[in-house]
N, C-alpha and C positions, 0 to 999 in steps of 0.2 A: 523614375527620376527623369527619364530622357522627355516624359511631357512637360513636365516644368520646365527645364531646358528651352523647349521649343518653344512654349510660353514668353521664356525670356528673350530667347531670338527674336519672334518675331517683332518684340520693344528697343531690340539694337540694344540689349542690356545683358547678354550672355558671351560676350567678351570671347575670347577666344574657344569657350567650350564645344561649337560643333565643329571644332577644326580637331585634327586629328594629331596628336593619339588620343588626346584626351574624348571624343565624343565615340569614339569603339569604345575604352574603358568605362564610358557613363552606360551605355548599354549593354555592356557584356560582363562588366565585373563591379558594379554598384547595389552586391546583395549583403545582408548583415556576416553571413558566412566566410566568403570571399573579401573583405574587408578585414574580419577580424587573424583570417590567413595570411592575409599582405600585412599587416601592420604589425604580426609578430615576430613574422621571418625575417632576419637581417637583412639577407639583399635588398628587401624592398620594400621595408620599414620607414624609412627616410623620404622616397622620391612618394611613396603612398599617403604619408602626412602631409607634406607641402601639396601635394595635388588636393588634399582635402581643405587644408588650408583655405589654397585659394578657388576650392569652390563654394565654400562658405564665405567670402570675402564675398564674391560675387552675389549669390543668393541671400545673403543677409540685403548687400545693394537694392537691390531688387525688388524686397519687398517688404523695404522701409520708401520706397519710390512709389509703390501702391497701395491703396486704402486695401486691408484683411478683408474687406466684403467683395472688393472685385478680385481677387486672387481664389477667393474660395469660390465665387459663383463660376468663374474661369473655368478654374481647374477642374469644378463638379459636369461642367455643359464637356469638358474635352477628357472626363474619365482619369482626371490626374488628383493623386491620393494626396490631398490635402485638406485640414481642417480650418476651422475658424474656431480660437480661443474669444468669446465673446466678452465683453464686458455687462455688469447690468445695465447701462444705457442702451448697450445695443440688443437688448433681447428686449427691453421695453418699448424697441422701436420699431423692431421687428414686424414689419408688414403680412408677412405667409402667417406669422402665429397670431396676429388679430384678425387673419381672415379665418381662418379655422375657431377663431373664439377661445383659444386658448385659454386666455388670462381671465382670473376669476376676481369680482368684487366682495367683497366681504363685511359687511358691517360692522364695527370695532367700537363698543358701547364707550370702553376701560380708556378709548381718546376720544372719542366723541366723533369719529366720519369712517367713512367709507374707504377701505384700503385695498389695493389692486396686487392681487397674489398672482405667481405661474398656475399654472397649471398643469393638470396630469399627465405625465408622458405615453396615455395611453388612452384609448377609449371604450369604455364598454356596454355595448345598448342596453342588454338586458339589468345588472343592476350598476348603472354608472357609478363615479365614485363622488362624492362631496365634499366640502373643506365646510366641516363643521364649526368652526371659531378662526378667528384671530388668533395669531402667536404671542405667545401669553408677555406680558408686562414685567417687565426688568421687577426681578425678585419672587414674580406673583406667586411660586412652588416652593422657594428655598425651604418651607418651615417645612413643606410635607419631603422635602427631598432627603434634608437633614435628618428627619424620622426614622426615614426610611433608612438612613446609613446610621442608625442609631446613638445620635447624640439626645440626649436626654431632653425631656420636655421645659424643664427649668434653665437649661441653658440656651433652648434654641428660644423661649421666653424673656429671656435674659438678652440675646442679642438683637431681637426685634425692638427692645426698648432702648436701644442706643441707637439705630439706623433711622 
């Protein structure tokens, strides 16, 4: 946590945190364990909420001030454990997974073009993997699915002539 911190220093956005007591406490007692000790024992139940408080006050600030792409590439170049929750725009825009080829096209008869799937989170020479079809059409199994959870043939007949 003390890298993000420093992170935020360095933007003049980490407010009183490397000032002391608070910056010994970010690095000597900000583990899951030690947290959940301070926040159940009376004496220090209280002063260990509000210091939480406001350092999420702070770090929420922070990094609604920065676009999640530079916080994560940051964090990842200075070894500070943070992720990036992506969006589907931002994986589709994603520069490093189009260089690697990531994304797969797929030809989709059932609408008539071409559709840009992920791809495998994995690669393998000897026998790679393939996206054999398009993701099937709103409905296009229900009759075999229904079958298969056994509702009878005259009813699942029955309700494809009302749909």
């Amino acid at each position: 946590f003390a890298g993000l911190v420093e992170m935020m220093d360095e933007q003049g956005q980490a407010g009183d945190l490397k000032k002391e007591p608070h910056w010994s406490f970010i690095q000597t007692q900000m583990d899951g364990a030690n947290l959940r000790r301070l926040l159940t024992e009376d004496e220090s139940r209280e002063e260990t909420q509000r210091f939480l408080d406001h350092l999420e006050e702070l770090v929420t600030a922070y990094m609604r001030a920065h676009p999640a792409s530079y916080i994560y590439e940051e964090g990842q170049r200075r070894r500070v454990l943070v992720g990036l929750i992506a969006t589907p725009a931002d994986i589709s825009g994603d520069e490093h997974l189009a260089e690697r080829d990531w994304f797969l096209e797929v030809q989709d008869a059932g609408r008539g073009k071409t559709l840009r799937y992920p791809g495998f989170p994995f690669r393998m020479h000897g026998t790679p993997p393939t996206l054999r079809r398009p993701a099937p059409l709103l409905g296009e199994h229900t009759g075999e699915v229904l079958a298969e959870a056994g509702v009878a043939a005259e009813q699942i007949a029955g309700l494809e002539a009302t749909s």
